[in-house]
N, C-alpha and C positions, 0 to 999 in steps of 0.2 A: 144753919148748915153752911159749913164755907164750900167755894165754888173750886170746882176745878179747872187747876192753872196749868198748861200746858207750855212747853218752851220749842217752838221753832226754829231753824236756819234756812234760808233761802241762799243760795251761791249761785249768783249772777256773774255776769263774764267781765264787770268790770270793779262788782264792789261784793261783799257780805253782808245779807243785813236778818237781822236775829229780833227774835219779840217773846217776849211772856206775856200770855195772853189768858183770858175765860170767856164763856159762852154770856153774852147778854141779851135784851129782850128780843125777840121777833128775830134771830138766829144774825144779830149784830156781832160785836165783841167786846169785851174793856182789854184796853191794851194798859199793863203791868208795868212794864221798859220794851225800850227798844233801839235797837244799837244798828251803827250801820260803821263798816267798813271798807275804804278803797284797797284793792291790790289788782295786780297784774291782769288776773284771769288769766283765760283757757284760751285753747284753739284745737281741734281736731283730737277729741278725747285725752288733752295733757294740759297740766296748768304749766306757766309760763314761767315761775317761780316756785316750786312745791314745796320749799322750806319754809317761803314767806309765808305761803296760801296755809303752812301749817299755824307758826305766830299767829296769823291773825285770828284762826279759829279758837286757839286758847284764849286769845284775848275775847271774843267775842263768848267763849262758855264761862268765863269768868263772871263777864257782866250778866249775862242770864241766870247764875247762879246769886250774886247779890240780890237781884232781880226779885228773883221769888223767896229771896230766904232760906234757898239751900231747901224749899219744901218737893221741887221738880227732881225725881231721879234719871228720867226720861227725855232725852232731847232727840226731836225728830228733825232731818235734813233732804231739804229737797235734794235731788240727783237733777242734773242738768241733761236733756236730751242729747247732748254730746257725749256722754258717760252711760248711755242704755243703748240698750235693743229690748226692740218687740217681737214677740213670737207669737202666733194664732193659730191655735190648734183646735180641733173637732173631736167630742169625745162623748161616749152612750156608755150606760150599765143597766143593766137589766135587773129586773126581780121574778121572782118565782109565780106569782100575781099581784095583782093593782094594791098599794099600798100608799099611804099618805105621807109624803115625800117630810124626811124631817134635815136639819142641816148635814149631820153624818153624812148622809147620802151625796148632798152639794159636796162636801171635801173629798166623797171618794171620786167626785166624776173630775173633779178637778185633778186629784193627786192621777190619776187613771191616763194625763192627756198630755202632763210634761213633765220628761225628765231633764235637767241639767247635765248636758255633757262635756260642756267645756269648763276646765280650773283658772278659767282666765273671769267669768262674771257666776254672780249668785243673785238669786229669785231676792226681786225684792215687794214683786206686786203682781199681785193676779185678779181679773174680774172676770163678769160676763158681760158679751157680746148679747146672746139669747139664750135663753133655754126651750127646749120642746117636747112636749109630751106623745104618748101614743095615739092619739085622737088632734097631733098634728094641731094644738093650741102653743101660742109662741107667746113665752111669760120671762117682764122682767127679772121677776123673784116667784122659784115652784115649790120653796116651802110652805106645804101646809095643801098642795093639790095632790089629786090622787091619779094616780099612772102606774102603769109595768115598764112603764122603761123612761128614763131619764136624759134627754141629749141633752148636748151644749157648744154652742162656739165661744171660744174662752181665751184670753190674750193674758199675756205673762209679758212681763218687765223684766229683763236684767239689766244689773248694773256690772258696769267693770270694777275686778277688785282693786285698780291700780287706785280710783277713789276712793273707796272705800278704806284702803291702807292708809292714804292721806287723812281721811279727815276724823275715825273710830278711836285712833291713840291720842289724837291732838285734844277732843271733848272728853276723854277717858280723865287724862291729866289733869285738865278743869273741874274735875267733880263728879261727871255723870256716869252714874251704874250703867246705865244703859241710851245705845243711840244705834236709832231706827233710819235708816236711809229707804228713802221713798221716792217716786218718782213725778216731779216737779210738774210735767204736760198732765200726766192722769190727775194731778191734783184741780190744777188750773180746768180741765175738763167735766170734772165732776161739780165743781164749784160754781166756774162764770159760764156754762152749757146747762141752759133748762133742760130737764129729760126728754120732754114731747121733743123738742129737735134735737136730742142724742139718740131717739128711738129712729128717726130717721133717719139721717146721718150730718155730719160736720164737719168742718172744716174750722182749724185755729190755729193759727199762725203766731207765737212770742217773739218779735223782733227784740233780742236786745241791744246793747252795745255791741259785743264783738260775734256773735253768732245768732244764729235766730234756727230755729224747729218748729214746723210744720206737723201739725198730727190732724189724722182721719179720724174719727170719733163716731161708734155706732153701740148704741147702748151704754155700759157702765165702762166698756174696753176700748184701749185706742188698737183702732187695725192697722195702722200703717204710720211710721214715725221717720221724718228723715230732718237731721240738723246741717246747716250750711254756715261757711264761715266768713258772714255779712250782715250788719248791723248799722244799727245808728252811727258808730262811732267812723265807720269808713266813708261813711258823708262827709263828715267832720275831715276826717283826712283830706279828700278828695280837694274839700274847700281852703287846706294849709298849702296843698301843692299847687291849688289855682292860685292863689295871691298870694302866696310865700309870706304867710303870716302864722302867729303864735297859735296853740292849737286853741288855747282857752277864748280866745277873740273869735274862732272860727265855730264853736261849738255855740258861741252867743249870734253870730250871723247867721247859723242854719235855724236855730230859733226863732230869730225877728224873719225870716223871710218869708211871705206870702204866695206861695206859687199860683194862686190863685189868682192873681191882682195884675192886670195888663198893663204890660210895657207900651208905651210910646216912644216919640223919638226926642221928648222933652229932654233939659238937661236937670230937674228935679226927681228924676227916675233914675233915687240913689239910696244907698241902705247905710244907715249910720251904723258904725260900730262903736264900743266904750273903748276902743284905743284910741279913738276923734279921727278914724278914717272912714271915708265914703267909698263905699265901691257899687260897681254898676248893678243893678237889681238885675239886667236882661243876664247877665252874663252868671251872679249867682243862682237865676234860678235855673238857667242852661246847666250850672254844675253840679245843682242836687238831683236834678232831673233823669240824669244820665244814670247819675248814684243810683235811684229808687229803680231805674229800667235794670241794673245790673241785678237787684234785692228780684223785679219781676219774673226774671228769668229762670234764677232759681226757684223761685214760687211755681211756677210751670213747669221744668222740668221736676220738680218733688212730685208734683201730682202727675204729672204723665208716667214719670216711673211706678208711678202705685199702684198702677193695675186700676185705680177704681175710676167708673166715669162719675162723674159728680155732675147732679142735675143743674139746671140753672136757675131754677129757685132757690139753691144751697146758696148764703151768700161768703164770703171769706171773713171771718172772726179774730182781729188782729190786736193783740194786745201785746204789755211792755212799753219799756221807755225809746226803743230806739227810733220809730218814728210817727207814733203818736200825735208828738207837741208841733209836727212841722202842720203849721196850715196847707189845706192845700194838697195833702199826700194823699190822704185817703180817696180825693177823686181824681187823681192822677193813676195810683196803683188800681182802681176800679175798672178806669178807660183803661190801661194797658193790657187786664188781664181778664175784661168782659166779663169781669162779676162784680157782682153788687159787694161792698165792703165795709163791714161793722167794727168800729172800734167799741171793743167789750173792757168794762171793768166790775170794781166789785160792786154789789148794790149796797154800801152802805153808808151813810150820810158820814161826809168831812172827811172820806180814805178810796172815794169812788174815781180814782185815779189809773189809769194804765201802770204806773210803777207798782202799784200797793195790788196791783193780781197776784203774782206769784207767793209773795210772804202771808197773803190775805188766806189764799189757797190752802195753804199748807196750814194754815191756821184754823181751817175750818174742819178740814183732815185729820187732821191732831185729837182735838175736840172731837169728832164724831167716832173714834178710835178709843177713847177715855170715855 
């Protein structure tokens, strides 16, 4: 029996990258193809180029249809936290007496809790938070218990349609009958978040290149989502305007830097770069440093606006490319923001990478939906 192959999109803020994939052993993957594309990206729910961002999506469903053989009618597309809101509603029905709760009953409490009022975004995901019974039992999944009354705290996804316009015509073109837009954080949450610590709650943070999103995580639903527009790439910056150098040289200097590693007042306490220039290690890591305090602050201010207190055994769950590879960050951003701080990725042997959560995500998503 052949496998079923599933095609994703991941849109990242600096590149697209796309995969045909199936389910292989111990819930790994075999990856089919896989395409990656540079463009512009986004900032503050707009992409930066929306004609390019369309190009490239054609191109990149082109290749996922060679890919599979034209056998995928289905291509599923992260949404970027800059492109959603989350909604958390509370919602019961009642029965006449105690009956054994079957799924009908989950969609009515669901459909029962939110409606869409604005023509600016559409539903594109819905979970549970908890569900509760009359006897005041709190269950991730109440199909198949028996109750008179069914509660629920239940969190909704919308997506902006101005996305959604972007990217439905561009993969339509390419071939596909059909494409599902999903929401990239719930993905990454369901996936690199064990449940026993989503029953509790969490905290996970996607640094990318040019923005990064923040999600609270309790159960199968994110409660709270806020996207900021700071990433790995404005290090990078930061590091072009300290020493008036090329950006691609500066992007390999935040790389090589160790912020961990103490300066002296030797004159060997120097950081090569592949232009063949030396620049002062004290003063680059003064300039990422400042970078990563700017990324803290908004990390602080998303959770203090959340309403939620988050205990201090919760630790901060940080994945992506934007500052992952710097040595040194993760107990830098730790001491800043007096949490404990996990770099999360996938658990699968030769892709257990910060980069490869989001596409890894959605991949797993795709699959479990098929």
């Amino acid at each position: 029996m052949q496998k079923k192959q599933v095609a994703v999109i991941d849109v990242g803020s600096s590149k697209v990258t796309a995969v045909v994939g199936e389910r292989g052993i111990n819930k790994t993957f075999i990856i089919k193809g896989s395409y990656s594309y540079e463009y512009d990206g986004f900032e503050n729910g707009e992409f930066f180029d929306v004609e390019k961002f369309k190009q490239v999506l054609f191109a990149v469903g082109e290749d996922l249809k060679r890919a599979s053989r034209g056998a995928v009618n289905t291509v599923y597309v992260g949404v970027p936290g800059e492109f959603t809101q989350v909604v958390v509603k509370e919602s019961q029905i009642s029965f006449s007496k105690k009956k054994k709760i079957v799924d009908e009953d989950v969609d009515a409490l669901f459909e029962g809790a939110f409606v869409l009022a604005s023509s600016k975004y559409t539903l594109i995901n819905r979970s549970a938070i908890v569900y509760e019974l009359d006897d005041f039992r709190r269950l991730a999944n109440p199909v198949g218990a028996v109750s008179e009354i069914l509660k629920g705290k239940l969190s909704f996804i919308v997506c902006s349609n101005y996305f959604i316009e972007a990217v439905k015509p561009a993969l339509m073109a390419a071939g596909f009958g059909e494409v599902e837009c999903v929401s990239s954080m719930l993905a990454e949450a369901l996936y690199l978040v064990e449940p026993e610590t989503r029953d509790r709650i969490a905290v996970l943070v996607d640094v990318g290149y040019i923005t990064t999103t923040l999600s609270i995580i309790h159960g199968d639903g994110i409660v709270f989502q806020k996207s900021f527009p700071y990433g790995g790439g404005y290090i990078t910056a930061a590091l072009v305007e300290k020493f008036t150098m090329e950006f691609d040289h500066a992007e390999q200097l935040k790389r090589n830097v160790n912020l961990s590693r103490r300066v002296t007042s030797q004159a060997f306490d120097l950081l090569e770069c592949d232009n063949g220039q030396y620049y002062s290690l004290e003063e680059v890591q003064t300039t990422v440093l400042r970078s990563l305090d700017v990324l803290c602050e908004n990390v602080t201010d998303a959770i203090d606006n959340s309403g939620f207190t988050i205990p201090e055994y919760v630790p901060l769950m940080v994945t992506g490319g934007g500052i992952a590879y710097i040595r040194g960050a993760k107990e830098h951003v730790s001491g800043r923001l007096g949490m404990s701080v996990q770099i999360v990725t996938p658990n699968v042997p030769m892709m257990d990478k910060p980069t490869e959560s989001n596409v890894l995500s959605l991949l797993d998503l795709a699959l479990e939906q098929n």
